[in-house]
N, C-alpha and C positions, 0 to 999 in steps of 0.2 A: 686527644692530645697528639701532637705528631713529635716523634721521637728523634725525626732526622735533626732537627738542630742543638737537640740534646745530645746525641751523637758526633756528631761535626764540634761541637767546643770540648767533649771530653778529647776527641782527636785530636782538635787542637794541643790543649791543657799536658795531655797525656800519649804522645806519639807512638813511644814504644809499648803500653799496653792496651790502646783501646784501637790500635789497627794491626795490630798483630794474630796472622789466621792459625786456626788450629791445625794445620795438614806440615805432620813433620815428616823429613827424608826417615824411608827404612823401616815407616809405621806403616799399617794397613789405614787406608781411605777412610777417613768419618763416615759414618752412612747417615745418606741425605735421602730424601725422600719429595716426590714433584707430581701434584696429580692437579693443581690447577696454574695452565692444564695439561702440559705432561709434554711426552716427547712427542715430537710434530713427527706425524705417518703418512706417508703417499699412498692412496688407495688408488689405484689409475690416475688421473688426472686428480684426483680429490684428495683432502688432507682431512686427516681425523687425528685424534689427540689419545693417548693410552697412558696411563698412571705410568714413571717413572722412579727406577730406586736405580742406588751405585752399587747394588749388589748383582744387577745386571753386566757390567764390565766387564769380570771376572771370566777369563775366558783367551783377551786377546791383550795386545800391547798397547796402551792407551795415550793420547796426549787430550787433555780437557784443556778446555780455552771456555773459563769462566770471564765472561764480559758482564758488562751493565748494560742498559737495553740504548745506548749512544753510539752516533756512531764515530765517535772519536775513542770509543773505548775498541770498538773492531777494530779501526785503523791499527790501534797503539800496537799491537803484534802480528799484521798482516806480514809481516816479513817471515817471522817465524811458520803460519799457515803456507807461504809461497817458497820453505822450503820444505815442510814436509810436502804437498804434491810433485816438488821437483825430485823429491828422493825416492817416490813411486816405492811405496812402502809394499808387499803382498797386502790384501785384502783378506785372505784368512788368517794372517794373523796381528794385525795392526787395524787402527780405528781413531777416527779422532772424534771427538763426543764437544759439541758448541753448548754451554748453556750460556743464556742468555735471561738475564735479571729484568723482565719488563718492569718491576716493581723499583729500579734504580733507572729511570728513565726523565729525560724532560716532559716536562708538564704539559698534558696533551697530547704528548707523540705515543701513547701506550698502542693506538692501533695502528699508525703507522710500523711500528715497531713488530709485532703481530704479523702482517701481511709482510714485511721484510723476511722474517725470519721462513716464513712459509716459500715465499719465491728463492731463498738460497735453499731450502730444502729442496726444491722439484730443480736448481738448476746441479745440487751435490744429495742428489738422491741417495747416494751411499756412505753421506755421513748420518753421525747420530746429531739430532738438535733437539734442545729440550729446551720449551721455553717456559720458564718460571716465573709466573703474575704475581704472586708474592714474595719471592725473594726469597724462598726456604732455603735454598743452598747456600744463598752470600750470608744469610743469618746465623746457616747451621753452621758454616764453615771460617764466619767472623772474618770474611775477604771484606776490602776494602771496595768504597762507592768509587763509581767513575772511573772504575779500571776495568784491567785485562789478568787475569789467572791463568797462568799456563803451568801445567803439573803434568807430569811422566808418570805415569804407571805401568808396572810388570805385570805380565796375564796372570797375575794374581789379586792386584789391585792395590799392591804396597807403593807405595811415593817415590821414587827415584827420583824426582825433582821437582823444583815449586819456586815460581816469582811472580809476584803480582809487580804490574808496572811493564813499562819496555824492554825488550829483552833489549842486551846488546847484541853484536855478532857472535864476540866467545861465548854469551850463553848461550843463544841459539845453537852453535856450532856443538858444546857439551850436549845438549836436550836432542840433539840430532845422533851425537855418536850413542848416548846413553840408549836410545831408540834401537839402532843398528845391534848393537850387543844384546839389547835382548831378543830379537829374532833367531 
């Protein structure tokens, strides 16, 4: 039985409770968990796949940009991505983590989707992307289909910020300063 249209009219029906995600400001991260098949690795030229958790975060300053595997969903905060690299965060202690929902994809493009994810990995070798075939994070985490999730995290892995959808400027510009203050 596929569940997605079961889903989409309780969305409909019910707005504010059946799209509303569990990741609140000032709480520590849900722990999610991603082994098929996990976070995309650069071995020289080669990409290999390793079991993923968000207990691995914990450590540096984080922004997650939970997409669906579309690429109208990467679009919808590419502004946001284009200013964290203009703000040239350090690298030992900030990190921006892609996951990527192949399981909220159009039909057919799942390996399109796949080999995308892998060619922005070798061309931003020092992000983290983790690409999730079944969707365990957007389910763990109760995000909305056919979006973009951007959330803040302190090198502790507590939420400082969370909007699924477009940013505007003032939020980006908040998720920017909120960034800056915790280095």
């Amino acid at each position: 039985m596929n569940k997605k249209p079961i889903i989409a009219l309780l969305a409909a029906l019910l707005p504010g409770i059946a799209t509303a995600h569990t990741l609140n400001v000032g709480q520590p991260l849900p722990i999610a968990t991603v082994t098929n098949p996990g976070e995309i690795m650069l071995q020289g030229d080669d990409i290999t796949y390793q079991p993923w958790n968000t207990s691995q975060l914990a450590g540096k300053v984080r922004v997650i940009q939970a997409i669906a595997g579309r690429s109208s969903a990467k679009e919808m905060n590419a502004e946001m991505m284009q200013a964290i690299t203009a703000a040239g965060f350090p690298a030992d202690q900030y990190q921006t983590t892609t996951i990527i929902n192949q399981d909220d994809s159009i039909w057919g493009t799942g390996g399109f989707v796949k080999s995308s994810a892998e060619d922005s990995k070798r061309e931003f070798s020092w992000s983290s992307m983790v690409l999730d075939a079944d969707g365990q994070v957007h389910g763990t985490w109760a995000l909305q289909e056919e979006s973009s999730a951007i959330i803040v995290l302190d090198n502790a892995s507590n939420v400082l910020f969370v909007k699924e959808g477009k940013l505007s400027q003032d939020e980006i510009a908040t998720a920017i300063n909120l960034i800056k203050r915790q280095l």
